[in-house]
C-alpha positions in Angstrom: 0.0 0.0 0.0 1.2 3.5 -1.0 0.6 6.6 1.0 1.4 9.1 -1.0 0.6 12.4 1.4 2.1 13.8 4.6 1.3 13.7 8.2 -0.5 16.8 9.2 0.3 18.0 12.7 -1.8 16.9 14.9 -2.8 13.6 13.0 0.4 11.8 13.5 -0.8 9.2 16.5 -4.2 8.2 14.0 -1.9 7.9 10.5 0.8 6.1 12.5 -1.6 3.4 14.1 -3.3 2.8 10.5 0.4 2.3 9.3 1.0 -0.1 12.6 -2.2 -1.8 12.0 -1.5 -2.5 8.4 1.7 -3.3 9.0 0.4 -6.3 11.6 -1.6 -7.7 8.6 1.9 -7.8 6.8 1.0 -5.5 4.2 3.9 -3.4 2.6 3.1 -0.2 3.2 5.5 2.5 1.9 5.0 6.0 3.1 7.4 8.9 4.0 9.0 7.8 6.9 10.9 11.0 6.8 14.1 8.9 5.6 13.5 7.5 2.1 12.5 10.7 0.3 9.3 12.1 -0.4 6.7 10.3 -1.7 3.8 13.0 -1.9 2.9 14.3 -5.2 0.8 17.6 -6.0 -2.2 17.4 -8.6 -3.8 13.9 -9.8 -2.5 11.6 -12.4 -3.7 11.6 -15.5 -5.8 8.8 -17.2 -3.0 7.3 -18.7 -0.8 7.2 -15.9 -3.5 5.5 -13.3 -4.0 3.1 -16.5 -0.3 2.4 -16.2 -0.3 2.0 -12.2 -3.3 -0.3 -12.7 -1.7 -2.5 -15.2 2.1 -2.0 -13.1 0.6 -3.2 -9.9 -2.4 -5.8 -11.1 -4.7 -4.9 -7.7 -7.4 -7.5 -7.2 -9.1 -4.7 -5.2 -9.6 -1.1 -6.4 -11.5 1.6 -4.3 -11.0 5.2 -5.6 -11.7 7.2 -2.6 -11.2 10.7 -2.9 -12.5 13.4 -4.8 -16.1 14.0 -6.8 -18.5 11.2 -7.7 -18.0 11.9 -11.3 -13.7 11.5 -11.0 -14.7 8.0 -8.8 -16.7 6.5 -11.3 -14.3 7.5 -14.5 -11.2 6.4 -12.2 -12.7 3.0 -11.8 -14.0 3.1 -15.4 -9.9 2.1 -16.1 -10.2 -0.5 -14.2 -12.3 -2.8 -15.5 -11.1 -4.0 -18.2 -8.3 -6.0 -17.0 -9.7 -9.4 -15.8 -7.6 -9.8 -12.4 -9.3 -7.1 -11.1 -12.3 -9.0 -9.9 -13.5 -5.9 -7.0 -13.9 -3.0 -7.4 -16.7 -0.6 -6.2 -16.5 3.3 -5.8 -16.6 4.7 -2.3 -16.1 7.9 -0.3 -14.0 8.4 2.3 -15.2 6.7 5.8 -16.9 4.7 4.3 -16.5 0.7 5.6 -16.9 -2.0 2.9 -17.5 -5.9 3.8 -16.4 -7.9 1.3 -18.4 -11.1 1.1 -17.5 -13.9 -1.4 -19.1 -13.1 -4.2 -18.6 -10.0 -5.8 -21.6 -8.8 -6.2 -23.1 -9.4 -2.3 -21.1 -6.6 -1.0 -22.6 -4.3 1.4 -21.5 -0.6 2.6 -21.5 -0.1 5.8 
């Protein structure tokens, strides 16, 4: 998992403890630790590069998150072609998912 923004002051104990928890599911999570360079960026990628970060990273799961209904829906739009993308749903922010076995029996929480 990627987190590609800073720690705002005053946030750090709540972004560190999502990091910790992540980290106790062994997920990679790469994030600036304030040692290996920055990773934030400024702006949003175009089409083309999500495509290629989609097709780079082959995510069974993809959950755009932030920003307008409208950018949610055409981000996810890129990734459903490929086949080994079986999930995907869009979502806003706070917003808990269940997953269930079948794709389709998914519930929002």
């Amino acid at each position: 998992m990627v987190l590609s923004s800073r720690v705002i002051p005053g946030n750090e104990k709540s972004i560190y403890r999502v990091i910790d928890h992540l980290c106790r599911r062994e997920a990679n999570v790469i994030y600036d630790d304030g040692e290996s360079g920055l990773i934030h960026v400024s702006g949003h990628g175009s089409q083309e590069e999500m495509r290629l970060m989609i097709n780079l990273l082959r995510p069974k799961f993809f959950i755009p998150v932030h920003g307008i209904t409208v950018i949610c829906r055409s981000t996810l739009q890129l990734a459903k072609t490929p086949a080994w993308c079986s999930r995907r749903c869009c979502s806003k922010m706070a917003t808990f998912l269940k997953w269930t076995p079948t794709p389709r029996s998914r519930q929002a929480k």
